[in-house]
C-alpha positions as CSV (number, residue, x, y, z in Angstrom):
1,X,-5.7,24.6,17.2
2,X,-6.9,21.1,15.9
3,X,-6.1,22.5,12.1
4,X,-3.7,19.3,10.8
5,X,-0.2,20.5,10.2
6,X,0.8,20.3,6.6
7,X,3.5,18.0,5.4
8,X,5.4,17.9,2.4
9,X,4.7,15.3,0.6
10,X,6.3,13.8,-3.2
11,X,4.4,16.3,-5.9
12,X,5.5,15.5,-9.1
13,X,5.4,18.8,-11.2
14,X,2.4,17.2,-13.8
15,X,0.1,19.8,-14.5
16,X,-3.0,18.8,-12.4
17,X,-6.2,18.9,-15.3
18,X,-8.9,19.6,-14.4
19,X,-10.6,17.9,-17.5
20,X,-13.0,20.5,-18.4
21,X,-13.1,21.2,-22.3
22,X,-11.1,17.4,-23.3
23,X,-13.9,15.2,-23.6
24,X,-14.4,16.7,-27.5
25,X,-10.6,16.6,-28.2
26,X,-10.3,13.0,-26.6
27,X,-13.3,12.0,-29.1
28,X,-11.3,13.2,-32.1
29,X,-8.5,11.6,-31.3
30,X,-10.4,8.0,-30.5
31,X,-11.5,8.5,-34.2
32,X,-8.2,9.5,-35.9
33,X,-6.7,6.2,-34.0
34,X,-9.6,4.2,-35.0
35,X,-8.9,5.5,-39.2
36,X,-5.1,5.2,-38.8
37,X,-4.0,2.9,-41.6
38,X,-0.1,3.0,-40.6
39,X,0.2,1.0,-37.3
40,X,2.6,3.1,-35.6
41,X,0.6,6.8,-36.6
42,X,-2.0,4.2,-34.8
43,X,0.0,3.3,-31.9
44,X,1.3,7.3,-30.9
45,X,-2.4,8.3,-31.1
46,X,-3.6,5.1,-28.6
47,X,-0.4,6.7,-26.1
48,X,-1.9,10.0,-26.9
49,X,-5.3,9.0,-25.9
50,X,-4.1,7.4,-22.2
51,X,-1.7,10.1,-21.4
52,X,-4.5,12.5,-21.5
53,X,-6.8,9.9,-19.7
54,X,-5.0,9.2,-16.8
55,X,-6.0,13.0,-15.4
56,X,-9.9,12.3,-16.1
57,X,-10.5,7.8,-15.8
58,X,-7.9,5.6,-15.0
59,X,-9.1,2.4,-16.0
60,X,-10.0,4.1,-19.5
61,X,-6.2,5.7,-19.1
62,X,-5.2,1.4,-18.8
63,X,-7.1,0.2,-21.7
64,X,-6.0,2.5,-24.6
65,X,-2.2,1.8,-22.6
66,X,-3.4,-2.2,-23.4
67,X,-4.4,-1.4,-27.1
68,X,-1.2,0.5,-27.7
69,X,1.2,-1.8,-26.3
70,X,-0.4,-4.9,-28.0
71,X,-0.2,-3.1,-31.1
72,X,3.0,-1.7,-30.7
73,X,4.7,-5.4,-30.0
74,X,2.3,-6.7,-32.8
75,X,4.5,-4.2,-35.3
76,X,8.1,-4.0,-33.6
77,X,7.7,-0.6,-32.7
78,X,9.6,-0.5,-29.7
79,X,9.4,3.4,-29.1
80,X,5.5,3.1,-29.4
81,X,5.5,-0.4,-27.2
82,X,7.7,1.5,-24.2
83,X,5.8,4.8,-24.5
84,X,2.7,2.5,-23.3
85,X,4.3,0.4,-20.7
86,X,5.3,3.8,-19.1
87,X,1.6,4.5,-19.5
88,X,1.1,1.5,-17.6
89,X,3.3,2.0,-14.8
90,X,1.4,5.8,-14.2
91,X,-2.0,3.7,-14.0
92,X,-0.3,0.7,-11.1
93,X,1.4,3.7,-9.3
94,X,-2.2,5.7,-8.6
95,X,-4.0,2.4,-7.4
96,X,-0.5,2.0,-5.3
97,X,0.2,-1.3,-7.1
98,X,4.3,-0.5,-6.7
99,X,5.5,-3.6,-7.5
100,X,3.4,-3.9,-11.0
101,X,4.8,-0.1,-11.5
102,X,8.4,-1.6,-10.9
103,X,8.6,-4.7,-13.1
104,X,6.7,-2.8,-16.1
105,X,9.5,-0.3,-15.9
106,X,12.1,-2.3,-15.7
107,X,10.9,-3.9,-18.9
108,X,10.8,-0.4,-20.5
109,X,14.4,0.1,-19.3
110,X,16.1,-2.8,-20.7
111,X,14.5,-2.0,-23.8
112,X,15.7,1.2,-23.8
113,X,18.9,0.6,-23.3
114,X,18.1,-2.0,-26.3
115,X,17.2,0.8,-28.3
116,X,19.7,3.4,-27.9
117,X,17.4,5.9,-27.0
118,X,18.5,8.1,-24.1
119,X,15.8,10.4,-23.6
120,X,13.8,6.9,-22.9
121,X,16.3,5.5,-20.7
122,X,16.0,8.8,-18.7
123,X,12.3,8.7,-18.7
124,X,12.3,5.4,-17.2
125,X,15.0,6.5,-14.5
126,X,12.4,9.4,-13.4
127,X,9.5,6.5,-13.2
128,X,12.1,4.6,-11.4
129,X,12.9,7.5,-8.6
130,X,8.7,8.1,-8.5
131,X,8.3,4.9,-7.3
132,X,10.9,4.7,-5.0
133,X,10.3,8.0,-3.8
134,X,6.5,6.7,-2.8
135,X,7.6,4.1,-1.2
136,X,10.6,6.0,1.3
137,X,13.5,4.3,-0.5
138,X,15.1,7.4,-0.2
139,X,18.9,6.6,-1.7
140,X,17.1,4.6,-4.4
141,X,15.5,7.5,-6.1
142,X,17.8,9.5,-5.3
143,X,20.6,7.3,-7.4
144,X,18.0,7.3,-10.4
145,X,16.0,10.7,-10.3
146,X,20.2,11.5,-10.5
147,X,21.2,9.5,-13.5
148,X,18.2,10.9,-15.8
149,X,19.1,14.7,-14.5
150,X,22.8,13.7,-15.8
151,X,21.4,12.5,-19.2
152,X,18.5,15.5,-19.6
153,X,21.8,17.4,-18.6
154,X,23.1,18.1,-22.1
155,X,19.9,18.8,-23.8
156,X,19.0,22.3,-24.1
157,X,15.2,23.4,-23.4
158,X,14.6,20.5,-21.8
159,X,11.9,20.4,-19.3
160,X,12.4,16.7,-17.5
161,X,15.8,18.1,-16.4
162,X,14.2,20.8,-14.4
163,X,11.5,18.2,-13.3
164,X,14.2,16.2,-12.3
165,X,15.5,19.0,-9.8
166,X,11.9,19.7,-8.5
167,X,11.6,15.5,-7.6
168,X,15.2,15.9,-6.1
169,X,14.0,18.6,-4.0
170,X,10.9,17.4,-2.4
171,X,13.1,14.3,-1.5
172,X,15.3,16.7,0.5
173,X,12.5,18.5,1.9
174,X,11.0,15.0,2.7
175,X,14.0,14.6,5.0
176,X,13.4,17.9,5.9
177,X,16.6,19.3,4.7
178,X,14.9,22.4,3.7
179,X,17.7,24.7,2.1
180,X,18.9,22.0,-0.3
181,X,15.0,21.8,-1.4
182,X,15.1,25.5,-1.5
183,X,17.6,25.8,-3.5
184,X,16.0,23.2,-6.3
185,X,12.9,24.3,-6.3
186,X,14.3,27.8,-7.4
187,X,15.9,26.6,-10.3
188,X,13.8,24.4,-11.6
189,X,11.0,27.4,-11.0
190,X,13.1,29.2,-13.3
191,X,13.9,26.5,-15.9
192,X,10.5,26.6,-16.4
193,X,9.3,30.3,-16.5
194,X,12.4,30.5,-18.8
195,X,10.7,27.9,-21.1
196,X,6.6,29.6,-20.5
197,X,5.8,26.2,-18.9
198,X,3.3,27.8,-16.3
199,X,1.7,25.3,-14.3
200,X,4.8,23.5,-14.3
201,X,6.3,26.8,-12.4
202,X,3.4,27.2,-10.3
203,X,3.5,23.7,-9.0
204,X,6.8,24.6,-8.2
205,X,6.0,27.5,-6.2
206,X,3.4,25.8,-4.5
207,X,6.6,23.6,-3.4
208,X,8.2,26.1,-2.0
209,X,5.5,27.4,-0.2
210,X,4.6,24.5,1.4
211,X,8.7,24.2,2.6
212,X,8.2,27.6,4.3
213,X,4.6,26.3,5.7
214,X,6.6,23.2,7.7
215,X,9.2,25.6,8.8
216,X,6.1,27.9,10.3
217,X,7.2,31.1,8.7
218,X,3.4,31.5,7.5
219,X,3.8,34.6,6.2
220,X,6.4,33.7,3.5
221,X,4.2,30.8,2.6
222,X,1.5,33.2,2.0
223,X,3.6,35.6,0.2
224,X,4.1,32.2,-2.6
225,X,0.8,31.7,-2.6
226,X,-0.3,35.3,-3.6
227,X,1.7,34.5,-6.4
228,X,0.8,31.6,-7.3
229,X,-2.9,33.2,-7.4
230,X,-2.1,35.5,-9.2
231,X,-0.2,33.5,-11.9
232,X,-3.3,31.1,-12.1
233,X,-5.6,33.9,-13.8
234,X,-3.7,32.2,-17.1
235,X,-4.0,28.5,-16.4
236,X,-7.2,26.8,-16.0
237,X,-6.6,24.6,-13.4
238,X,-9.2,24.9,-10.9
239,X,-8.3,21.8,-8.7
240,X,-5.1,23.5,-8.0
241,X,-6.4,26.9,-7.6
242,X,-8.7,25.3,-5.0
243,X,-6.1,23.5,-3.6
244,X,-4.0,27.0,-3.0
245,X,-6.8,28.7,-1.5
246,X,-7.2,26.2,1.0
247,X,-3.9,26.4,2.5
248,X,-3.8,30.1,1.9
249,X,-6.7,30.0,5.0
250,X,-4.2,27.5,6.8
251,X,-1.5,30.2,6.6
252,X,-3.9,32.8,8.3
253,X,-4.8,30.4,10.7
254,X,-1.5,30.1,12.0
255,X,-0.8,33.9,11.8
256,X,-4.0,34.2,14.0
257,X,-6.0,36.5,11.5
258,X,-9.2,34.2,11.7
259,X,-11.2,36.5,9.6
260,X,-9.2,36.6,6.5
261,X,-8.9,32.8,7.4
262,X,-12.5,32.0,6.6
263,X,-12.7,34.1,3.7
264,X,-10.3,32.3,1.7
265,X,-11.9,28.8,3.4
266,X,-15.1,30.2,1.7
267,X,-13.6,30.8,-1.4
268,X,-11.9,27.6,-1.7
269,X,-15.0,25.9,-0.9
270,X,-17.3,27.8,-3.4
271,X,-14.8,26.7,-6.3
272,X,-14.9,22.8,-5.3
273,X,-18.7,23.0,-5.4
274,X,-18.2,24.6,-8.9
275,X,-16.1,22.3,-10.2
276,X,-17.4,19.1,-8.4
277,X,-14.3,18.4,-5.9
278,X,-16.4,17.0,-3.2
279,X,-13.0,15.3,-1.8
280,X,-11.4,18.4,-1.5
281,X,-14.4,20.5,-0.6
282,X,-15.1,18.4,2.7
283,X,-11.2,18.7,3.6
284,X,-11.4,22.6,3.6
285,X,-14.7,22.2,5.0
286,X,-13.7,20.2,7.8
287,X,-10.4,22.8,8.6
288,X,-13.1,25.4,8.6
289,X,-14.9,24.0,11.3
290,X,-11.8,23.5,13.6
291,X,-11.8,27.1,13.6
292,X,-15.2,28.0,13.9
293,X,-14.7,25.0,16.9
294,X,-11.5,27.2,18.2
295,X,-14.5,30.8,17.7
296,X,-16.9,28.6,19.6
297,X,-19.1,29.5,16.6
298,X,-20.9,26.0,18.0
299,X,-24.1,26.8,16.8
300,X,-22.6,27.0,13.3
301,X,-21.3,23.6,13.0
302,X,-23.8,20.8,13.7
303,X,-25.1,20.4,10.1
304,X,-21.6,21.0,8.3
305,X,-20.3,18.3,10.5
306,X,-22.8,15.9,9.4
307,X,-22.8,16.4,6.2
308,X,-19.1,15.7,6.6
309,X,-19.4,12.6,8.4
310,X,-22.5,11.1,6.6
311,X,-20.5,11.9,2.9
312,X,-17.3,10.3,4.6
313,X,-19.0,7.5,5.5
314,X,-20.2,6.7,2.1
315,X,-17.3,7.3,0.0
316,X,-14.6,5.5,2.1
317,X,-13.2,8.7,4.1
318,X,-12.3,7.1,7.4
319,X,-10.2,9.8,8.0
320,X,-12.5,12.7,7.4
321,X,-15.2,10.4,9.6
322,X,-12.7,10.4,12.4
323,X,-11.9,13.8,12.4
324,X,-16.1,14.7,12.2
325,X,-17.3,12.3,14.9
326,X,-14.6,13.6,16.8
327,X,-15.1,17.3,16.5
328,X,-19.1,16.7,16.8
329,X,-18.2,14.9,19.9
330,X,-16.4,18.1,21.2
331,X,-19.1,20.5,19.9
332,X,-22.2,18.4,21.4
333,X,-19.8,18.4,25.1
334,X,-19.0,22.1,24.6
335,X,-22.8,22.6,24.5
336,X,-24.2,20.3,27.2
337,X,-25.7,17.9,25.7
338,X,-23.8,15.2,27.0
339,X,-25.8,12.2,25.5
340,X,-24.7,12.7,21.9
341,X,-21.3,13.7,23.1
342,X,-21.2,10.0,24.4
343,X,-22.7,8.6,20.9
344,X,-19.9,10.6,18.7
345,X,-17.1,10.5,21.1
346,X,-17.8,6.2,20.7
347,X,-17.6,6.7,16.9
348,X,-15.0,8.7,16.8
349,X,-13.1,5.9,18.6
350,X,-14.4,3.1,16.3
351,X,-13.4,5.0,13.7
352,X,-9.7,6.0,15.3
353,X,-9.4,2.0,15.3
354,X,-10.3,2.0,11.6
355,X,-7.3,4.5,10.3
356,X,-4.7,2.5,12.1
357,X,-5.9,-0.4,11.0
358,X,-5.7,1.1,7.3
359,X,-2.2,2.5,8.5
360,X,-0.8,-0.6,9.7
361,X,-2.0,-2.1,6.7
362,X,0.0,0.7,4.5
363,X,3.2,0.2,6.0
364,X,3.0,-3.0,5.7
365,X,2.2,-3.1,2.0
366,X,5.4,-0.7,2.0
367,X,7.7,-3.1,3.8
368,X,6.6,-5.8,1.6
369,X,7.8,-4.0,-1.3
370,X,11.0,-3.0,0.2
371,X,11.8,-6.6,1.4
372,X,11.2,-7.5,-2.3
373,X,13.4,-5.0,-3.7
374,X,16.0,-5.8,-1.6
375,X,15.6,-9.5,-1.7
376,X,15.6,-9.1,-5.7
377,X,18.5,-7.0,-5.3
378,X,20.1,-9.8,-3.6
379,X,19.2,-12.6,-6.2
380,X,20.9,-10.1,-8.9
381,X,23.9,-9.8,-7.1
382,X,24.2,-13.4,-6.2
383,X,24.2,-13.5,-9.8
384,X,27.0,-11.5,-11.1
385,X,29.5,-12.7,-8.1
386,X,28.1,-16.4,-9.1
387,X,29.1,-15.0,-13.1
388,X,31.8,-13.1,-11.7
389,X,33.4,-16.5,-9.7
390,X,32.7,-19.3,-12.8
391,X,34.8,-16.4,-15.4
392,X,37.8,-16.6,-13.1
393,X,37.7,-20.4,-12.7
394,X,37.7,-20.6,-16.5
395,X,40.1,-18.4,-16.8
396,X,42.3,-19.9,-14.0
397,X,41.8,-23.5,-15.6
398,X,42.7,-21.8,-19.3
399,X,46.1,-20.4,-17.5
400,X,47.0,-23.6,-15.9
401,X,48.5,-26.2,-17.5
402,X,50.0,-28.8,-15.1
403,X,48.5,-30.8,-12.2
404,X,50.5,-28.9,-9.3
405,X,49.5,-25.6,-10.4
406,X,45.5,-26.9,-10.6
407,X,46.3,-28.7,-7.0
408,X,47.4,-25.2,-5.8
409,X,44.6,-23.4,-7.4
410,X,42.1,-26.0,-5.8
411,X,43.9,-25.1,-2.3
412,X,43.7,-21.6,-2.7
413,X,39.8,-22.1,-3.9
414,X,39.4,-24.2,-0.4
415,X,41.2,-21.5,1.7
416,X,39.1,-18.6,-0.4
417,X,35.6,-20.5,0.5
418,X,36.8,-21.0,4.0
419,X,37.0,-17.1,4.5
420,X,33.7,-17.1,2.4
421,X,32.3,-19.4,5.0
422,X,33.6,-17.5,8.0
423,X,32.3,-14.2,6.2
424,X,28.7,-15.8,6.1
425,X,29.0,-16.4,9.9
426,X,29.4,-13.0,11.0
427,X,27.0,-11.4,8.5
428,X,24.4,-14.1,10.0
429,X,26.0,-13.3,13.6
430,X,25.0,-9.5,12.4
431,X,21.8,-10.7,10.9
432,X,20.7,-12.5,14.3
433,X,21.7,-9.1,16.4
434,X,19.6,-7.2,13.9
435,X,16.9,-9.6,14.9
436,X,16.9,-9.2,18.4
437,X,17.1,-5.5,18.0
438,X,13.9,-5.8,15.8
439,X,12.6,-7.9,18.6
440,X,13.5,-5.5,21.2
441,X,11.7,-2.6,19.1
442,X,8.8,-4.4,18.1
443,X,8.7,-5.3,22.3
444,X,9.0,-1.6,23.1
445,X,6.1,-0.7,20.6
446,X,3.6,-3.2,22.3
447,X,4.8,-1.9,25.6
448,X,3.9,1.6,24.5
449,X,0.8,0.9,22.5
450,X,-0.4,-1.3,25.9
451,X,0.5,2.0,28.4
452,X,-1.2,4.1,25.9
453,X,-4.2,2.0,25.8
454,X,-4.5,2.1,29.8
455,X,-4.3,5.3,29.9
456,X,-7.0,6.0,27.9
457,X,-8.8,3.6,29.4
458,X,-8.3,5.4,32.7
459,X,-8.6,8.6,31.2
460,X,-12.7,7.6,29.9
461,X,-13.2,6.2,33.6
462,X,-12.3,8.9,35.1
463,X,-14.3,11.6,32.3
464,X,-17.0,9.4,33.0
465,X,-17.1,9.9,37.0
466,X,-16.6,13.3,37.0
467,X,-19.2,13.7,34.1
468,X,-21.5,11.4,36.8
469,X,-20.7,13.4,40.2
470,X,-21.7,17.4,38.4
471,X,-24.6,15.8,37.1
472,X,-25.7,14.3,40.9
473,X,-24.3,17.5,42.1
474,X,-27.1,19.4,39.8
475,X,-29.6,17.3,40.6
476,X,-29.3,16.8,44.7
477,X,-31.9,19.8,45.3
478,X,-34.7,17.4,43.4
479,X,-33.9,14.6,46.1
480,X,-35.8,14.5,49.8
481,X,-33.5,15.8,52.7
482,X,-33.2,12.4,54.0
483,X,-31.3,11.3,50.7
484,X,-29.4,13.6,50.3
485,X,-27.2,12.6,52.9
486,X,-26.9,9.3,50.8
487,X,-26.2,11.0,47.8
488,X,-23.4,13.1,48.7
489,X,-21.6,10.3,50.4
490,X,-21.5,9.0,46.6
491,X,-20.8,12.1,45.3
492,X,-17.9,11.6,47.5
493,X,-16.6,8.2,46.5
494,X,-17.0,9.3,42.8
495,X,-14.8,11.8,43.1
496,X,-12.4,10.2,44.9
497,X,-12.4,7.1,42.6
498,X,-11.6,9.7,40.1
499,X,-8.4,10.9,41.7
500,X,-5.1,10.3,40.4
501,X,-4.1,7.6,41.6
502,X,-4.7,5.9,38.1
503,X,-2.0,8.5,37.1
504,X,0.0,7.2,39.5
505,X,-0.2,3.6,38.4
506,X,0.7,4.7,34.8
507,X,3.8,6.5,36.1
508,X,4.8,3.1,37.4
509,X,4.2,0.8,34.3
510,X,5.7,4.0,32.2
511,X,8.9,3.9,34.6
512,X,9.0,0.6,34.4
513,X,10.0,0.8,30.3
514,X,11.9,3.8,30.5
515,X,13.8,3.8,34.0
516,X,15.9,6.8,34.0
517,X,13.7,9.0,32.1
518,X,11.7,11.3,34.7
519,X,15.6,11.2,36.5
520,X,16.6,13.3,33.2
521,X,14.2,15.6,32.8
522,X,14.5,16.7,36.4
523,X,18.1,17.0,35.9
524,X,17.0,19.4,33.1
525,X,14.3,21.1,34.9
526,X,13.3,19.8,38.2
527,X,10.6,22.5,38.5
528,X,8.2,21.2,35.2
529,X,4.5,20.6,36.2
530,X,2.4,17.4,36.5
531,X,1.3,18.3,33.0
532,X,4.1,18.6,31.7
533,X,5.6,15.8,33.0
534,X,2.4,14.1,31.8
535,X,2.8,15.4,28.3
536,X,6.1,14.8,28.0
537,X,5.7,10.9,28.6
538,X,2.9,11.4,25.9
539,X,5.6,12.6,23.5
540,X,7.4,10.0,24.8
541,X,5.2,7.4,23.8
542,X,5.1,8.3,20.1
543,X,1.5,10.0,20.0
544,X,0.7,12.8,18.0
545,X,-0.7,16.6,18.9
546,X,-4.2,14.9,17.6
547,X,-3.7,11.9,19.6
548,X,-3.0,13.8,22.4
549,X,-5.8,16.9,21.8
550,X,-8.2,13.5,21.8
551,X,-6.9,11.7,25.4
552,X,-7.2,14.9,27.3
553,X,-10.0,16.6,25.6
554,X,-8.1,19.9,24.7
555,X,-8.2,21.2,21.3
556,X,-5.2,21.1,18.6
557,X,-4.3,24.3,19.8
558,X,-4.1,23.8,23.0
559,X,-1.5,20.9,22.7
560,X,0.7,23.0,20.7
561,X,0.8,26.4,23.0
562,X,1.7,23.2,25.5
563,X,4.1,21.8,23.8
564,X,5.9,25.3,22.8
565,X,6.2,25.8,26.3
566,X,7.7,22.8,27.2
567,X,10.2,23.6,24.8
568,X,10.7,26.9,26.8
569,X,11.2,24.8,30.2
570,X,13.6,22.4,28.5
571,X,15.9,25.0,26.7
572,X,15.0,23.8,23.3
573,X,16.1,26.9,21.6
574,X,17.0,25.4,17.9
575,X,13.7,25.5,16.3
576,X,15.1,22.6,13.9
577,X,15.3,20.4,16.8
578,X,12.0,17.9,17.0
579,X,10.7,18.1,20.4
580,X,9.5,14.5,19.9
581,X,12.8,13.4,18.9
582,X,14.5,15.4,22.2
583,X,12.4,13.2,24.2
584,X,13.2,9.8,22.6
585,X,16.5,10.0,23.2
586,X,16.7,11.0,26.9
């Protein structure tokens, strides 16, 4: 099935607005803050105002954030002035800017701890974690989503300690250690039914859901979902509700009902176009195609697919686009009509090259900010030992009062920098090592990226020739006897152009990288297939069930029945165990 497998991903428990029925509340307020004589009645209303912004515009969300903070330095109102630089950080995290997000809050934090307050302090430790969290420095937000649980901790009825657990959780389910997740999202599900916070507890539930969804035990995930559905009949929140739906269809999907499947893809879809979600909408609509694709419901397709694509196109979707061109590529093949196959299957590509462009770009916008973290985090503590070092030469110089002792103190200083200096030499001794090993990996990921390329490569040439010799082979009977002769003799170098040989010549530049890998999977199983040893050198090389669906024109589905059978022939019994990572370290 080419339905894209869920992940979980860092949900903060905010209640997702929908916006419907604010716009007259958000006008009263803009009026109250424009009457306010007292500045800091002023400066709560302007926080007020782009709190309840950031869920409907977030530049308007930034400017009454600007207006609040100006005014709250203006008066001295430090509460008010780091009420809106939190405001500010929420506006830089959604446009990604982490860095921004980070020095704003670590100008709310010192003034925080400035202030006395604690439950500010906390508040900027949770900011703290979120951005870490985004930006996979894992221990990092751990340590502070931790120390704001510890001082939410001893306040009763307090509902940032139980969003504290939930953002704890989803870290531990990000490293996939599902029963520690499990276990938070359960109490902080019943923090907040215990204090009638309900779309705080369904975003919860959603949580856990979405644990039992990566797991694959579909029908627990649906058995969270039905209650989640059920709790939403008294929250009006019908991005969410649209949201659930959607993977409600997934769940159905993967427990093979297709029927009930499309019924909840239909009424996921009917809410978006109630409610305007065209982002969502075209997601849903697009995982309702892969199955109609799996049905072969072809004749169904076309004009959803282009709607998807030509949307996608204008809003900025190169992912959606991908996935259309592609599965219009696959449709248009699976029908004949081989010409517009060609056309979509050459989009898809240029679009393929498009999302890993954007993803190379990502992660390295993520490195960036993890190199400046930790290269700030260096400056600081060069600091302190730098504070730490002149303190005990003061206090050394106070304490000594006679030449001899100070010549002594200089000697042990010179004999102290000298095990410095040797220090330095093996942490740049490890710091070269590291580089070579860097070197090494970066070496191994163009090796890979280059095989993976050729294959392709080889794998179009040989599409292409085989597509060439059925379509001489149809039309021989249209040719005179005395060419026909002629043209089966190409018929016959076409195909055997097209034989595997190329294969062949991949095995040998794949062999070349990883020697002794084919020698240890026939030491596991010596009987495994050409396709499987095929796929598992796919797996080998890092590419995805989607990747892989695309090379060998086979759908999602077929790739995964695949690789659950490979699993089978390599005694992978553990279903925690990553088939991809089993593979890597042979």
């Amino acid at each position: 099935m080419r339905l894209r497998k869920m992940k979980i991903s860092i949900i903060l428990t905010l209640s997702l607005l929908s916006g419907f029925g604010q716009e007259t509340e958000l006008d009263s307020l803009v009026r109250l803050s424009n009457r306010a004589i007292d500045r800091k009645e002023r400066v709560d209303l302007l926080n007020i105002i782009s709190r309840k912004y950031a869920y409907i515009n977030h530049d308007s969300s930034m400017i009454f954030a600007e207006k609040a903070y100006k005014e709250a330095v203006a008066g001295n109102y430090i509460e008010g002035e780091i009420k809106a630089l939190f405001q500010k950080c929420f506006y830089y995290l959604r446009i990604g800017d982490n860095k921004a997000a980070l020095d704003l809050v670590k100008q709310a934090e010192f003034l925080s701890e400035k202030s006395g307050d604690k439950q500010l302090l906390a508040e900027s430790y949770m900011i703290r974690g979120d951005i870490f969290a985004k930006t996979m420095l894992i221990d990092q937000a751990f340590e502070y989503y931790t120390n704001a649980f510890d001082i939410y901790d001893f306040q009763k009825n307090c509902q940032n300690k139980f969003l504290c657990l939930n953002r704890i959780g989803v870290l531990h389910a990000t490293l996939e250690n599902y029963d520690e997740a499990m276990v938070l999202f359960q109490k902080a599900r019943r923090g907040f039914d215990s204090l009638n916070l309900k779309s705080k507890a369904i975003s919860t539930i959603n949580n856990i859901a979405l644990v039992y969804a990566s797991k694959g035990d579909h029908e627990k995930a649906l058995d969270y979902y039905k209650n989640t559905i059920e709790q939403m009949q008294s929250v009006r929140n019908n991005t969410l509700e649209a949201t659930i739906l959607g993977n409600m269809a997934i769940q159905y999907v993967g427990l093979g009902d297709t029927a009930s499947a499309l019924i909840y893809f239909d009424r996921s879809l009917e809410l978006c176009r109630r409610i305007g979600d065209v982002l969502v909408e075209n997601r849903n609509l697009l995982y309702k195609c892969d199955l109609l694709y799996e049905l072969r419901k072809y004749d169904t397709l076309e004009d959803d697919l282009l709607k998807i694509l030509s949307l996608s196109k204008k809003s900025g979707w190169s992912d959606l686009a991908m996935e259309a061109a592609h599965l219009l590529a696959l449709v248009y093949k699976a029908q004949g009509k081989y010409v517009q196959a060609y056309d979509y299957f050459e989009e898809f590509y240029e679009y393929y090259k498009i999302v890993e462009s954007e993803g190379n770009t990502k992660k390295f916008t993520e490195l960036q900010f993890k190199y400046d973290f930790e290269k700030e985090a260096l400056k600081i503590e060069a600091r302190n030992r730098r504070k730490t070092l002149l303190m005990a030469t003061a206090l050394s110089i106070s304490i000594m009062g006679i030449i001899l002792i100070t010549i002594l103190f200089i000697h042990l200083r010179t004999r102290a920098a000298k095990t410095l200096l040797q220090q330095d030499n093996l942490i740049l001794e490890k710091d070269k090592l590291k580089l070579e090993q860097q070197n090494l990996t970066k070496e191994l990921e163009l090796r890979n990226k280059e095989i993976t390329s050729n294959i392709i490569l080889l794998q179009k040439k040989n599409d292409m020739i085989t597509t060439m010799a059925d379509k001489l082979i149809r039309a021989k009977s249209y040719f005179t006897h005395g060419n026909r002769d002629f043209i089966e003799k190409c018929i016959e170098e076409l195909r055997d152009s097209a034989e595997d040989s190329d294969w062949k010549n991949f095995e040998v530049q794949f062999n070349q990288v990883y020697e002794s890998f084919y020698k240890r999977l026939d030491e596991i199983n010596p009987n495994l297939t050409v396709n499987d040893r095929r796929l598992c050198a796919y797996l080998r090389l890092k590419m995805s069930t989607k990747e892989i669906a695309a090379l060998t024109n086979s759908t999602h589905r077929s790739v995964e029945v695949a690789r659950y059978r490979l699993r089978k022939k390599l005694n992978i019994t553990d279903p925690s165990v990553s088939l991809s990572l089993y593979l890597e370290h042979l």
